[in-house]
PLY file of the C-alpha trace (Angstrom):
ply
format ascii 1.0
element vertex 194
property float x
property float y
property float z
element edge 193
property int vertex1
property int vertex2
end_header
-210.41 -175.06 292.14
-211.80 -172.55 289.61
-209.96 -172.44 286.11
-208.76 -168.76 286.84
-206.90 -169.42 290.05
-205.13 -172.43 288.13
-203.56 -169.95 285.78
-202.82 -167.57 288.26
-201.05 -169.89 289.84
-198.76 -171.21 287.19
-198.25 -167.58 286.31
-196.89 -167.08 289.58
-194.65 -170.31 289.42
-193.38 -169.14 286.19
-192.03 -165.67 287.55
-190.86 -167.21 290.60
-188.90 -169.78 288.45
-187.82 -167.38 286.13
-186.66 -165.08 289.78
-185.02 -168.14 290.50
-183.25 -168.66 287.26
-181.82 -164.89 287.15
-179.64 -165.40 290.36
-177.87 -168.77 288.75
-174.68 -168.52 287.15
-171.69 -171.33 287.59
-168.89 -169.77 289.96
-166.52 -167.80 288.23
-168.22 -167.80 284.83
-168.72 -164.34 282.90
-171.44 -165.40 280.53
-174.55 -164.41 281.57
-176.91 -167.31 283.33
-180.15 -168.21 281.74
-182.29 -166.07 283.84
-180.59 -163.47 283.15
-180.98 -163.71 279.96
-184.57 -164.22 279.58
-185.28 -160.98 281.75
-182.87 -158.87 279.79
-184.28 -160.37 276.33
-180.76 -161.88 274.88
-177.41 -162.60 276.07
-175.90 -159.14 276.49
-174.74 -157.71 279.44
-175.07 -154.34 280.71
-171.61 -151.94 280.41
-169.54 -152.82 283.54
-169.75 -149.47 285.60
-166.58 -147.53 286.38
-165.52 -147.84 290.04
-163.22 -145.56 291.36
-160.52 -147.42 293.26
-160.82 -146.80 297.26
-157.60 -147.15 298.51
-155.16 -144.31 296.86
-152.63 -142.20 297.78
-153.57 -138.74 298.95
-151.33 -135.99 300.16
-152.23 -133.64 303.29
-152.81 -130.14 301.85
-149.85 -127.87 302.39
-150.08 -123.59 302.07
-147.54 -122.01 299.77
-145.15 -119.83 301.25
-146.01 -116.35 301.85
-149.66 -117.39 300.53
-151.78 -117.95 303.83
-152.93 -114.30 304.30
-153.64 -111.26 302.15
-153.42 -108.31 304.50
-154.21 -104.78 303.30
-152.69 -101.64 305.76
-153.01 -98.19 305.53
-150.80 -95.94 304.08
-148.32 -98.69 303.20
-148.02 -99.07 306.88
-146.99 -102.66 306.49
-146.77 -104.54 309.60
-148.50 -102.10 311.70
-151.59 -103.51 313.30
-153.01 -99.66 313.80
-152.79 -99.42 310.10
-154.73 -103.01 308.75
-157.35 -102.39 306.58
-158.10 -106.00 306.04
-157.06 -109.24 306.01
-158.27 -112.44 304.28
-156.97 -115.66 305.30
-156.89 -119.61 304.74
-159.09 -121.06 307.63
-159.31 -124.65 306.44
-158.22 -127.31 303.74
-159.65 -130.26 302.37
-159.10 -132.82 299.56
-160.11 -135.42 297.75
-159.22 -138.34 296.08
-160.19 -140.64 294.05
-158.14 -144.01 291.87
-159.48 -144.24 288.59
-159.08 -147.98 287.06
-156.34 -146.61 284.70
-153.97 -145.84 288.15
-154.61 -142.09 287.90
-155.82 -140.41 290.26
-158.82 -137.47 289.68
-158.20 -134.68 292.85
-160.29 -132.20 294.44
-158.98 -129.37 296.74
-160.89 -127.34 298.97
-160.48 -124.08 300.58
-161.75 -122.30 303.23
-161.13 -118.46 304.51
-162.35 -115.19 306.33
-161.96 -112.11 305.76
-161.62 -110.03 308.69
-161.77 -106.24 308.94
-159.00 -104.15 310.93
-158.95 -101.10 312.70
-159.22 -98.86 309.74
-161.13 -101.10 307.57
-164.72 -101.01 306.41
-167.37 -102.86 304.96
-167.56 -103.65 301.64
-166.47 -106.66 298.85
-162.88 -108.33 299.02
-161.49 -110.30 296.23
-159.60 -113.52 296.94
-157.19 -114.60 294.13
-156.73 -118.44 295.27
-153.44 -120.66 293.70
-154.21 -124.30 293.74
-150.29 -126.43 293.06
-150.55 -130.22 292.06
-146.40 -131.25 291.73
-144.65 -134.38 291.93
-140.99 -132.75 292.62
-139.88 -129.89 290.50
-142.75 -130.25 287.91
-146.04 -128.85 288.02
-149.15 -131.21 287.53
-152.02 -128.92 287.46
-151.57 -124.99 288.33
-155.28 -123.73 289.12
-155.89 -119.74 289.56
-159.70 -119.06 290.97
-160.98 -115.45 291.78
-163.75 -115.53 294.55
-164.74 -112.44 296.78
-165.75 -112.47 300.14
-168.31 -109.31 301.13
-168.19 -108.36 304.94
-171.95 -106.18 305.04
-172.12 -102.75 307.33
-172.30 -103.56 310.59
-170.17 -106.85 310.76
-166.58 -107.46 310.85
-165.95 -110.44 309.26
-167.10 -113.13 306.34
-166.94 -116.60 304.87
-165.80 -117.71 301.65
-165.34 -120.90 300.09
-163.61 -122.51 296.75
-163.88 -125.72 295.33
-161.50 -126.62 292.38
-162.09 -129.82 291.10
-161.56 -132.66 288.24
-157.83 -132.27 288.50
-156.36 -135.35 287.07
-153.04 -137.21 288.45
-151.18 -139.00 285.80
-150.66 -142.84 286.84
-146.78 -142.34 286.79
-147.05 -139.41 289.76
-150.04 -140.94 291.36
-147.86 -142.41 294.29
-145.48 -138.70 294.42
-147.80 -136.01 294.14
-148.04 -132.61 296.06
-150.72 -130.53 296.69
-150.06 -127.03 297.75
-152.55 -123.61 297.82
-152.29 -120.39 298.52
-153.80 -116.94 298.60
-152.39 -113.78 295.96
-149.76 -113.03 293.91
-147.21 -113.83 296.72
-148.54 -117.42 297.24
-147.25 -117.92 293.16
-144.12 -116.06 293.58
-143.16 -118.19 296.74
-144.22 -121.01 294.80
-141.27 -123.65 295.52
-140.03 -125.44 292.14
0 1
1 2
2 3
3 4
4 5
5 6
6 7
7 8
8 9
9 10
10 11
11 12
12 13
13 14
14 15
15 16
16 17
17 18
18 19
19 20
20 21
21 22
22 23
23 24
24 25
25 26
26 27
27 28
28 29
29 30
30 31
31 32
32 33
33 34
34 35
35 36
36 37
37 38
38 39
39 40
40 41
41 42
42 43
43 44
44 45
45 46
46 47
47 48
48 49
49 50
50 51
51 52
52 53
53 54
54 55
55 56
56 57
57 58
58 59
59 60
60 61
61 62
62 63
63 64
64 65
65 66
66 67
67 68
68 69
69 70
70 71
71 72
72 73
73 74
74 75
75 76
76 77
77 78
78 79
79 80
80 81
81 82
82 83
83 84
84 85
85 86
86 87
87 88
88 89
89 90
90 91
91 92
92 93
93 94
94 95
95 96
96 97
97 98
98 99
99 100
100 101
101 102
102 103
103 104
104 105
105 106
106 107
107 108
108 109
109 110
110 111
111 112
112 113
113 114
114 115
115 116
116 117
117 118
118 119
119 120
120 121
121 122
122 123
123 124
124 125
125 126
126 127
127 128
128 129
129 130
130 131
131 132
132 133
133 134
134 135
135 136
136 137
137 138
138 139
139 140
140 141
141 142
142 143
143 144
144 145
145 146
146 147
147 148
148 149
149 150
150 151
151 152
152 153
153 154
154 155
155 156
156 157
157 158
158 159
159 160
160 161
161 162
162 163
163 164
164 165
165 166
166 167
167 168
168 169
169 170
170 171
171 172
172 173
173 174
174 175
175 176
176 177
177 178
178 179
179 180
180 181
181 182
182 183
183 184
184 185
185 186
186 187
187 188
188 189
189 190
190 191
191 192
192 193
């Protein structure tokens, strides 16, 4: 055997003992083991990540009342399907949520709509004033107004929009009583219950 190999070798028996070393630790102790040390250069640990928590409470998404359509008519022909202009409305909800160590809770909502063009309607750009409603009884949480706008081009007769409101936070004392409500326009807040 040549005098390089040799060293080679023991480097290699080195690391692997060292590899070894970095997975020991005594069950149930903290401190870090000896390996772990020696790779990380001193007896520090890294910052613990934060986990969110995986099982939490999370409401289905309800509409406010009167806030699941905006429909636009003709004349002030309410109600008259000869007369609609437009109409933009709530196709599909989603949330998410996620426990925080400190028992909140940090929500997402998600909404989904169309806007679809009526008899007398024509192409062109929509706007979509969307009401997000976090509650635990009576009391408002979080109360999130987003404008979007939805444009239907020449030609078709109907769109896709989308809204994503996000980094709403639950207290830990509501985290188990919380609401979640959303609706479209100014008659989604006004039929806003509590």
């Amino acid at each position: 055997m040549n005098k390089g190999s040799g060293s080679k070798a023991g480097l290699a028996l080195v690391v692997l003992g060292l590899t070894a070393l970095a997975g020991c630790s005594t069950s149930g102790d903290s401190s870090p083991g000896l390996g772990e040390m020696l790779l990380t250069g001193g007896a520090t640990r890294p910052p613990p990540q934060q986990v969110a928590v995986d099982d939490v409470y999370c409401p289905p998404v309800e509409i406010l009342d009167g806030g699941s359509a905006i429909q636009v008519y003709a004349g002030g022909r309410s109600g008259d399907s000869s007369a609609l202009r437009s109409q933009v409305a709530i196709t599909n909800l989603a949330r998410e949520c996620q426990g925080q160590p400190d028992g909140s809770t940090l929500v997402k909502v998600g909404v989904e709509g169309r806007a679809l063009l009526g008899v007398g309607g024509g192409a062109g750009r929509f706007n979509v004033p969307v009401q997000i409603v976090v509650k635990s009884g009576s009391g408002a949480i979080a109360n999130r107004s987003r404008q979007t706008s939805v444009a239907i081009p020449s030609g078709d007769t109907q769109a896709s929009f989308a809204v994503i409101e996000g980094g709403i936070v639950i207290p830990a004392a509501y985290a188990n009583t919380f609401e979640i409500e959303v609706g479209l326009g100014s008659r989604a807040a006004a039929g806003r219950r509590g």
